[in-house]
VOGU-3710 file (C-alpha; in Angstrom, 3 decimals, decimal comma):
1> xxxxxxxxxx> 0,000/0,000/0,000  1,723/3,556/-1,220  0,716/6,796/0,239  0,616/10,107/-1,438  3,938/11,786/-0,676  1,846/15,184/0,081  0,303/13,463/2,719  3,127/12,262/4,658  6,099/14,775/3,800  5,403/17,858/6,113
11> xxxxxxxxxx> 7,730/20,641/6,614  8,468/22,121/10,105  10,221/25,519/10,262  12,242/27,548/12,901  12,072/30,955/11,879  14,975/32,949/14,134  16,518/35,712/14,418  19,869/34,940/12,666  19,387/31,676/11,137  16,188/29,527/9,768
21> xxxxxxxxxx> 16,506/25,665/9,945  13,454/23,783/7,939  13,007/20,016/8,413  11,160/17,066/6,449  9,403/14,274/8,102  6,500/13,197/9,134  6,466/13,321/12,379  7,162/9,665/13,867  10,742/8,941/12,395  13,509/11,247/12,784
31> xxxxxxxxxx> 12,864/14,530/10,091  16,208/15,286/8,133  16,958/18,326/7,666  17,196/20,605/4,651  20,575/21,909/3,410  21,106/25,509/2,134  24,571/25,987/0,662  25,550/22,949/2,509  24,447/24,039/5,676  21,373/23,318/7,938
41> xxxxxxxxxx> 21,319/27,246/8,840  19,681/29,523/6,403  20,975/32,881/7,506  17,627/35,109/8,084  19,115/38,210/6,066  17,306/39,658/3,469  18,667/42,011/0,727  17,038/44,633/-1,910  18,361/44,935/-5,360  16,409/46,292/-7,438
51> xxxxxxxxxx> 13,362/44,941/-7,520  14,165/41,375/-6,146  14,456/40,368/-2,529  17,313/38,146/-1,863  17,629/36,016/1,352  20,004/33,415/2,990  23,836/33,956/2,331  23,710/35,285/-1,081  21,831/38,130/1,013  25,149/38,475/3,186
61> xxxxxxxxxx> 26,988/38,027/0,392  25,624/40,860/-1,487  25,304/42,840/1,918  28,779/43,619/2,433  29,229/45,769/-0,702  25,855/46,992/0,261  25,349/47,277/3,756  22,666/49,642/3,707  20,287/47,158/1,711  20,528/44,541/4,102
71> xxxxxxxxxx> 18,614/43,311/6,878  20,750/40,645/8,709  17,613/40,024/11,137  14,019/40,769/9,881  12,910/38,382/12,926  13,966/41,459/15,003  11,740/44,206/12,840  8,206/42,108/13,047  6,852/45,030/14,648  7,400/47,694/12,339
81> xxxxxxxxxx> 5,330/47,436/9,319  8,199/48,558/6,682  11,887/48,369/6,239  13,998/50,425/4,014  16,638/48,930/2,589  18,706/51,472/0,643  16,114/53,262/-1,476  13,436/50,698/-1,234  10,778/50,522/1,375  10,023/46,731/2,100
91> xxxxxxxxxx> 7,212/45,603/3,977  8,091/43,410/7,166  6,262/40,681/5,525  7,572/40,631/2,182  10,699/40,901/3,977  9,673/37,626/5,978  8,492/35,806/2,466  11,620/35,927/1,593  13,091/34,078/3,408  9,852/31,548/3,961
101> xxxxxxxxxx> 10,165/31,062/0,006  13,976/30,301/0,045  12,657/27,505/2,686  10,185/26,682/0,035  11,849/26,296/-3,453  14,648/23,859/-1,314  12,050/21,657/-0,047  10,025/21,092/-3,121  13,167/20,407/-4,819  14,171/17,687/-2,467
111> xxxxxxxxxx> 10,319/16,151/-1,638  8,000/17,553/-4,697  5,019/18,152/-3,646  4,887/19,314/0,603  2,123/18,326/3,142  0,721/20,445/6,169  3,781/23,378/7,053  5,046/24,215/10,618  6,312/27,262/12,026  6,939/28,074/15,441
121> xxxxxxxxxx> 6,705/31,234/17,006  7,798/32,226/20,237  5,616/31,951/23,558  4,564/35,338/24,205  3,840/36,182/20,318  0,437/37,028/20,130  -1,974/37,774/17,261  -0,496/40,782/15,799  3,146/39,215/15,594  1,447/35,721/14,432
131> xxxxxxxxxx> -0,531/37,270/11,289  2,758/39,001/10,415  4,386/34,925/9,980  1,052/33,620/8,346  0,943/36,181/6,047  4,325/35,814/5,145  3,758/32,495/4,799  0,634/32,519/2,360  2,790/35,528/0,073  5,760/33,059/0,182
141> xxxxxxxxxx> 3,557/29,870/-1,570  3,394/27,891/1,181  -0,008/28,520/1,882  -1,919/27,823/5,056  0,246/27,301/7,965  -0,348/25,832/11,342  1,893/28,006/14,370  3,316/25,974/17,317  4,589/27,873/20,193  8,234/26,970/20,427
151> xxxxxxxxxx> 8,812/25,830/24,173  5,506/23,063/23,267  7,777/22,051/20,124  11,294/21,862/22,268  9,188/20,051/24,890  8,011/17,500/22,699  11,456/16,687/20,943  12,698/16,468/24,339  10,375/13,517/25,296  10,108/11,496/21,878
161> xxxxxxxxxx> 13,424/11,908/20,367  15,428/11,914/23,470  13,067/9,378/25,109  12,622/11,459/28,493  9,767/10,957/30,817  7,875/13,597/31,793  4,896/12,773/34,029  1,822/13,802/34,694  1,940/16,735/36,813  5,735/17,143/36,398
171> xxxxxxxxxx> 7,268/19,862/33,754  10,716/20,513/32,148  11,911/24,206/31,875  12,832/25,057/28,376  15,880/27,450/28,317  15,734/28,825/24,656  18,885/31,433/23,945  18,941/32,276/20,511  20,157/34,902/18,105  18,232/37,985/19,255
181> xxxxxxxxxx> 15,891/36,857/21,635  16,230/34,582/25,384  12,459/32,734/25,919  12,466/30,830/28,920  9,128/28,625/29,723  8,316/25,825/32,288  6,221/23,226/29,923  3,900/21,024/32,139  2,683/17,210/30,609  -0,821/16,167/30,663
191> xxxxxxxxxx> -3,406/13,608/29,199  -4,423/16,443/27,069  -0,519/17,098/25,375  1,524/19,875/27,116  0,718/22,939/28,269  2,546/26,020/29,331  2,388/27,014/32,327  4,521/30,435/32,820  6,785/31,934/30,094  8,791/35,357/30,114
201> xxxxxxxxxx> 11,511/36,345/27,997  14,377/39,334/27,012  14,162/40,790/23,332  17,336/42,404/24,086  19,293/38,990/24,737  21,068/36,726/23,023  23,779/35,455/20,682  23,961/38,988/18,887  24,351/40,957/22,348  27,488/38,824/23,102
211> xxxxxxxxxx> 29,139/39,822/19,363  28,712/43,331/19,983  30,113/42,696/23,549  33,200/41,204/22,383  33,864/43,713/19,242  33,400/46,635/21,913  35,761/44,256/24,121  38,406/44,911/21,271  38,470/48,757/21,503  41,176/49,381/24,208
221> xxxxxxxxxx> 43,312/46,644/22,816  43,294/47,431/19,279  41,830/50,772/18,636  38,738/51,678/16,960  38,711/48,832/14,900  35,605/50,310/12,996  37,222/53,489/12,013  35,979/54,071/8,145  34,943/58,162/7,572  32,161/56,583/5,282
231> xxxxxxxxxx> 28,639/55,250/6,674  28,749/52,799/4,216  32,323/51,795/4,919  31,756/51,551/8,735  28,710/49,327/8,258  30,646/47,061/5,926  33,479/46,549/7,908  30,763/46,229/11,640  28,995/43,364/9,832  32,416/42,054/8,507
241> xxxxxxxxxx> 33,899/42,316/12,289  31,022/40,839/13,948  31,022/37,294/11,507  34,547/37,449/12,449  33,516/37,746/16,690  30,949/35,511/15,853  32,894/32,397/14,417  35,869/32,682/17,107  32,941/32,871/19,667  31,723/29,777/18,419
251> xxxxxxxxxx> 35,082/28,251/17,990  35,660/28,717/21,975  32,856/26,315/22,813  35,588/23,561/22,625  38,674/25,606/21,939  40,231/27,421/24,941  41,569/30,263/22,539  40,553/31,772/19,013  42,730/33,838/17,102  41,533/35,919/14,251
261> xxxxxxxxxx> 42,399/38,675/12,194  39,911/41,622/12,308  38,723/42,143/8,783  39,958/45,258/6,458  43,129/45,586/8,692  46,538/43,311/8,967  45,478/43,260/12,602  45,518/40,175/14,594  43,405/39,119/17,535  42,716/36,294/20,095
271> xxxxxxxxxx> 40,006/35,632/22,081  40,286/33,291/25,092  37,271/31,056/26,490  37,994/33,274/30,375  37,603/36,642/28,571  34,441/35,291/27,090  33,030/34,261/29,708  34,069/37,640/31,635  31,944/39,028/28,853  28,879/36,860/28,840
281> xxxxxxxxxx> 27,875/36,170/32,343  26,188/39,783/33,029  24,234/38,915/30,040  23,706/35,064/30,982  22,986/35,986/34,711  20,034/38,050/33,522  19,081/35,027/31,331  18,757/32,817/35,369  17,174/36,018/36,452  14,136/35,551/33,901
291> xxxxxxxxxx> 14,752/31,255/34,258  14,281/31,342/38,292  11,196/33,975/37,846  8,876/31,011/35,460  9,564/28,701/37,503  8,298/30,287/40,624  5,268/31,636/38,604  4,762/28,393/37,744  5,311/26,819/41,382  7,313/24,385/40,052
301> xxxxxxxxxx> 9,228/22,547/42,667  12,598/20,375/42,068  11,000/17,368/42,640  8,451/18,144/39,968  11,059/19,170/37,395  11,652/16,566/34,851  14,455/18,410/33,664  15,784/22,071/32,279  16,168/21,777/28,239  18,491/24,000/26,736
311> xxxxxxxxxx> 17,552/25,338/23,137  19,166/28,084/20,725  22,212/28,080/19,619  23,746/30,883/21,711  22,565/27,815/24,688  25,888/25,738/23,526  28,034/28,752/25,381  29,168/25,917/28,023  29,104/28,849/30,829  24,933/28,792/30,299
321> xxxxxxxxxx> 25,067/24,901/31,306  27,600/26,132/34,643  25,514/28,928/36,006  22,275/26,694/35,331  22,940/23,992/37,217  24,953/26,474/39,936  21,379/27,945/40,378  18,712/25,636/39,885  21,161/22,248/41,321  19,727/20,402/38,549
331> xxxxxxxxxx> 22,043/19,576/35,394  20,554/20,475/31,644  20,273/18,566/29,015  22,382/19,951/25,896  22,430/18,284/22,669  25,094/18,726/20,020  22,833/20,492/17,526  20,383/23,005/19,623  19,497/24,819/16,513  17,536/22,120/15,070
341> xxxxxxxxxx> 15,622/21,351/18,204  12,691/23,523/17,487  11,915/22,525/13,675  12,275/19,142/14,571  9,937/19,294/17,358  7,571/21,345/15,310  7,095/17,881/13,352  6,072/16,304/16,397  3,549/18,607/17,589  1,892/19,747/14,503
351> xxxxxxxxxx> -1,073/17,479/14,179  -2,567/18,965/17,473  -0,978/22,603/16,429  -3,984/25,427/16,459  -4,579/27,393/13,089  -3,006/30,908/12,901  -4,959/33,044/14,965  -6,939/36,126/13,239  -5,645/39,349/12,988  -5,988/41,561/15,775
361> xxxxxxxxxx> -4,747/44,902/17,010  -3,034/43,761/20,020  0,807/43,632/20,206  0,483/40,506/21,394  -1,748/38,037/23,250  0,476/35,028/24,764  -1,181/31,682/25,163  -2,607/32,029/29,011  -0,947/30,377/31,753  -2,165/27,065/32,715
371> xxxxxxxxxx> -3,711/26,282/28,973  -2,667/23,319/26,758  -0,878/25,391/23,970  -1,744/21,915/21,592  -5,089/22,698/21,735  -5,267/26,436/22,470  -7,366/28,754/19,849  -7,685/32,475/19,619  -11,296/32,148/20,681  -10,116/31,035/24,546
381> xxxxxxxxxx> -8,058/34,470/24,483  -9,043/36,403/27,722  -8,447/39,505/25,453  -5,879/41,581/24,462  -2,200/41,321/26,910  0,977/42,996/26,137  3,831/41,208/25,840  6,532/39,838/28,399  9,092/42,953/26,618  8,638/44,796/23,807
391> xxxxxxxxxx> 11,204/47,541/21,939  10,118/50,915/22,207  10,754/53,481/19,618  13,725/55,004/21,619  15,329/51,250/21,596  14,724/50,704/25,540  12,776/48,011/27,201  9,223/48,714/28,282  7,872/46,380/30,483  4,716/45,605/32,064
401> xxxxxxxxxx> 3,981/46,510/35,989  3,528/43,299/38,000  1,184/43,198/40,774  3,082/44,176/44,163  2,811/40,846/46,411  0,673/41,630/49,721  3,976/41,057/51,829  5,918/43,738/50,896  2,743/45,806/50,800  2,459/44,682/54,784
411> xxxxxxxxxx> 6,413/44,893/55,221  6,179/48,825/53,792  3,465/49,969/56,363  5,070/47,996/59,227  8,346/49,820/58,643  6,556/53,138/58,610  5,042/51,922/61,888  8,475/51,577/63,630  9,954/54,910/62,532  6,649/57,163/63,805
421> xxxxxxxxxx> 5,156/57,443/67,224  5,690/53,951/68,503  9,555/54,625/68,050  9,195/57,853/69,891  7,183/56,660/73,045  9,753/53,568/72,818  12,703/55,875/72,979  11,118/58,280/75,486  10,253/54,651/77,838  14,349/53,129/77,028
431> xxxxxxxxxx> 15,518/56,355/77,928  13,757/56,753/81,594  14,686/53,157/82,339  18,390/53,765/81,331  18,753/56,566/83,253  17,128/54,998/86,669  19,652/52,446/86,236  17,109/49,972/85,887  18,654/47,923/83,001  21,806/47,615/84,293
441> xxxxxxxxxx> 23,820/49,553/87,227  26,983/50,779/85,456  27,734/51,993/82,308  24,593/54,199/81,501  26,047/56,862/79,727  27,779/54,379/77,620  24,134/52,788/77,066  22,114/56,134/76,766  24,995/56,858/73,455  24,360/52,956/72,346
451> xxxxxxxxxx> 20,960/53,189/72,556  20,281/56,321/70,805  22,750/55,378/68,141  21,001/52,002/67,184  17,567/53,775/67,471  18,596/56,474/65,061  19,949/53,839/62,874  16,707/51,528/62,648  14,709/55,022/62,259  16,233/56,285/59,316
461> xxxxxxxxxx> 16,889/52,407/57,624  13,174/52,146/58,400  11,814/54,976/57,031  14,207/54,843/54,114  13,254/50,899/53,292  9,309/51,608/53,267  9,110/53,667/49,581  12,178/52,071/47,995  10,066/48,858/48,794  7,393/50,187/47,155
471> xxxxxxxxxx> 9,415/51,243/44,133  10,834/47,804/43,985  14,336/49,100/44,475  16,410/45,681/44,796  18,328/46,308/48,416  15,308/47,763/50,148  14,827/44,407/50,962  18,351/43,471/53,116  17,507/47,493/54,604  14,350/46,720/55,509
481> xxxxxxxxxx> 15,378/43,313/57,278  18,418/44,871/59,118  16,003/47,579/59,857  13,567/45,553/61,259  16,285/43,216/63,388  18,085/46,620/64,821  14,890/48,279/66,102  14,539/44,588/68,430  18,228/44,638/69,743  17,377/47,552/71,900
491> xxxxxxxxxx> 13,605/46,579/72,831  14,949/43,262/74,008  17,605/44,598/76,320  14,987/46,998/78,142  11,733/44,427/78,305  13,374/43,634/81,892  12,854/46,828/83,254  9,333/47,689/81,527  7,745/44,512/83,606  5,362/46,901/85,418
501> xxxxxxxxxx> 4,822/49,851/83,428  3,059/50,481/80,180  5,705/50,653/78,002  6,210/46,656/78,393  2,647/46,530/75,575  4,963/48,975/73,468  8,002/46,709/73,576  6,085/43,975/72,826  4,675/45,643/69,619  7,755/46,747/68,861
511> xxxxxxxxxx> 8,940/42,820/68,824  5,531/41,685/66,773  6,471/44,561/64,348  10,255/43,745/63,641  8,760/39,913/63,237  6,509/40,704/60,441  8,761/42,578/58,614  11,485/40,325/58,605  9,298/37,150/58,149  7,255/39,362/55,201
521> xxxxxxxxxx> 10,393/40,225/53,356  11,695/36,553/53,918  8,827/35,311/52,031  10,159/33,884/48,349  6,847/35,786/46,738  9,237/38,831/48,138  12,660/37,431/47,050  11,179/36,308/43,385  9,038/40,057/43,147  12,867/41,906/44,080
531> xxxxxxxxxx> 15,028/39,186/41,923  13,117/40,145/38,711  13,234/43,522/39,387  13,265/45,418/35,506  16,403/46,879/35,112  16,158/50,329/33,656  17,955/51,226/30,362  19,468/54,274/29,794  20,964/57,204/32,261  18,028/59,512/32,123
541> xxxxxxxxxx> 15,679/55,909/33,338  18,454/55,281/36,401  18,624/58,875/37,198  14,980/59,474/37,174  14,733/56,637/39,387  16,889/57,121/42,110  15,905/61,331/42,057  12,146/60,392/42,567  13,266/57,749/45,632  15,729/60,327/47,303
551> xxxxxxxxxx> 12,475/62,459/47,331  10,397/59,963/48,975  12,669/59,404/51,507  13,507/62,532/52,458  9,833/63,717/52,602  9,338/60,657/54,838  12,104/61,753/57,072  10,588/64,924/57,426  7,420/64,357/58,258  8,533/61,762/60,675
561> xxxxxxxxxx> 11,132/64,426/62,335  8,008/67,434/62,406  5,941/64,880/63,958  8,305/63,340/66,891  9,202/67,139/67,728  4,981/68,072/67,751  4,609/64,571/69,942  7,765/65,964/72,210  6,023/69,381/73,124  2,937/67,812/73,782
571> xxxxxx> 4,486/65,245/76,476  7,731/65,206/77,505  7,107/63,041/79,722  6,792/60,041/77,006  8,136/61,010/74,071  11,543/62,544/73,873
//
């Protein structure tokens, strides 16, 4: 019995940021992948001449004389609407057709006629960024497309071409650094397929990031090693450099060193695995940043975690496979050819895939936590939601607000509640029993100085922590603890004396105060809400930031010193 090659040869594609890989299969024996140029990588460029689009490496070929006609990464443009490449204005999804129908023409030559297509797209892509891809698609002649988010297409490679268990209940955490982008997802299996259950990533992380990195990294050694008078010229020679960074970077995943020479010059250069890594692990450490913040969305415990798959092919950096397991304590599971992870997995997930979803003016709309992205449709959208990051027109990372957990809420008031009146009537009460002698009978003076000097000090860490808590600043939380701990010391050493009087309920308080904060701010909803704290890019963001919480604090200050001095006049017997 024969079957009609179009309904068994199906095409799965990974459209990324630098490179496209394309497989053929269908979907129960291993796919094999398509070769461009000899290669498995289709470089993503596009290039204008004239009126033809060129993609792949005759685009990069064609790109250095022209630099200014090329787009090395349309993935990274899907939100503008146009390009212009020289004197042409290209349309993002001509631009992406492009390269969809250099996939195209090399799989009909190698399998005729194609079956159902593939493409993943990442996690948080919602409609708007998902019509751009199956538009592309139908303008490139592949015709109607099903999407497949690409953690659910890495999760399912991982358990039937690796044979991994995953059981019900139990997840793996897909670690996908690519190109241009870092997606990281926690992928949970059930009877119904898989489904995601958290997902954030960084548009403004990857494999790229590190090349620029490492080219800047050759300034103070070499020079300005991009030092053409021409616009033209310095483009040419920055993408020439950075293929150059990019090979030796690639080379030091099991070389120690890479020598090169940096292009348009007789200059030599090495690169040495250490000096990489020195480079990478700011970038890589925000990459565990985002990792450890989906898993605790997800509430995904290590015995639950079947194991932490690492995708992309910036994830073969053998540094990303150190600081993972140094963080999580669980090792990941690397493969020798990352890049072809996703297509391949594609395969395997496409006959429960959903249909592109319809157009829609939302940037994007993310398939909802907790929902089986196999059988997921537009329809079961809650509505429109922004995505995890997205580029804003001055190049910085906006970033939605995430809700404030209740205990730093509670752990901000409570430290307001130490530094006003309660602090004042307990410094007023320590004082009196300090100088009766009634803590101890020698040294007072030395303990009247102590005492003041550790009150002072929890006041002012307490009344600074409270609105650089709310701001989400990341030490407010270590302040606010020490705070909290400080203000006890001296409570503690005068409850002796206050075993008749009134001030014994205000110690007390004072103790049940210091407790909540510390136990609040303990809490890992608190650690998790501080450790994904969004960095802000650019001076004017960091300056702005730290000028608005010098204000708050010192308008808390005040008000707390106006209102200790109104509390004085009115009893000095009390207060001090």
């Amino acid at each position: 019995m024969t079957h009609d090659p179009a309904e068994r040869t199906r095409l799965g594609i990974d459209f990324g940021t630098s490179h496209t890989v394309a497989v053929l299969g269908d979907g129960e024996q291993p796919a094999r992948a398509l070769l461009f140029e000899g290669s498995p990588l289709l470089p993503s460029a596009v290039f204008a001449e004239g009126d033809e689009l060129l993609a792949g490496r005759f685009a990069l070929q064609r790109g250095r004389r022209a630099p200014h006609s090329l787009e090395p990464h349309p993935k990274r443009r899907v939100d503008l609407d146009s390009l212009l490449l020289g004197e042409r204005e290209v349309g993002t999804v001509d631009a992406v057709a492009a390269v969809l129908a250099r996939v195209r023409a090399e799989a009909q030559r190698v399998a005729g006629a194609l079956g159902p297509v593939t493409i993943t797209v990442p996690a948080t892509w919602g409609p708007t960024r998902r019509q751009v891809v199956t538009d592309a698609a139908a303008r490139s002649g592949l015709g109607e497309v099903q999407l497949v988010p690409e953690p659910i297409a890495a999760a399912a490679y991982f358990v039937r071409r690796l044979g991994q268990r995953i059981q019900d209940g139990h997840a793996v955490v897909v670690y996908d650094l690519g190109a241009g982008t870092f997606d990281a997802s926690v992928v949970a299996r059930s009877a119904d397929g898989f489904t995601v259950l958290s997902q954030d990533g960084r548009d403004d992380l990857g494999g790229l990031d590190i090349d620029a990195a490492i080219a800047d990294h050759l300034r103070p050694q070499h020079g300005d090693v991009v030092s053409a008078s021409d616009a033209a010229e310095r483009a040419r020679q920055r993408l020439a450099l950075l293929e150059e960074v990019r090979l030796a970077k690639e080379s030091l995943s099991i070389y120690n060193r890479a020598e090169f020479t940096i292009p348009f010059t007789d200059v030599d250069a090495h690169l040495t695995r250490s000096e990489l890594e020195d480079l990478a692990r700011p970038m890589l450490l925000q990459t565990l940043k985002v990792t450890r913040a989906v898993i605790a969305a997800a509430g995904l415990t290590p015995e639950r975690t079947a194991g932490v798959f690492l995708v992309g092919g910036a994830s073969r950096m053998p540094l990303a496979a150190t600081l993972l397991h140094q963080s999580l304590g669980i090792p990941p599971t690397a493969i020798e050819q990352p890049e072809l992870v996703v297509a391949q997995g594609a395969l395997i997930a496409a006959p429960a895939a959903p249909p592109a979803p319809p157009r829609s003016e939302s940037p994007t709309a993310p398939t909802p936590p907790g929902v089986s992205a196999l059988d997921y449709s537009p329809a079961d959208a809650p509505g429109p939601v922004a995505p995890s990051s997205t580029r804003t027109f001055d190049g910085s990372i906006a970033r939605p607000r995430q809700r404030m957990p209740w205990p730093v809420a509670v752990a901000a008031a409570m430290l307001v509640l130490l530094a006003m009146p309660l602090m004042s009537l307990w410094g007023g009460a320590l004082e009196t029993a300090i100088g009766k002698g009634e803590i101890y009978d020698r040294g007072v003076e030395m303990l009247f100085g102590t005492s003041y000097g550790i009150m002072m000090m929890a006041m002012i860490g307490s009344v600074t922590a409270a609105p650089l808590l709310l701001r989400r600043v990341r030490w407010a939380r270590p302040l606010g603890i020490g705070a909290a701990i400080v203000s006890a010391v001296p409570v503690l050493a005068a409850l002796p004396s206050f075993a008749t009087d009134d001030p014994l309920i205000t110690g007390l308080v004072m103790i049940a105060v210091s407790t909540i904060v510390t136990l609040c701010l303990g809490q890992s909803k608190s650690r998790h809400w501080f450790d994904t704290e969004p960095h802000a890019i650019g001076t004017r963001d960091t300056v702005l930031k730290v000028l608005i919480s010098a204000g708050l604090v010192v308008g808390l200050v005040t008000i707390t010193a106006v209102l200790m001095a109104v509390l004085n006049e009115a009893d000095r017997s009390s207060y001090w």
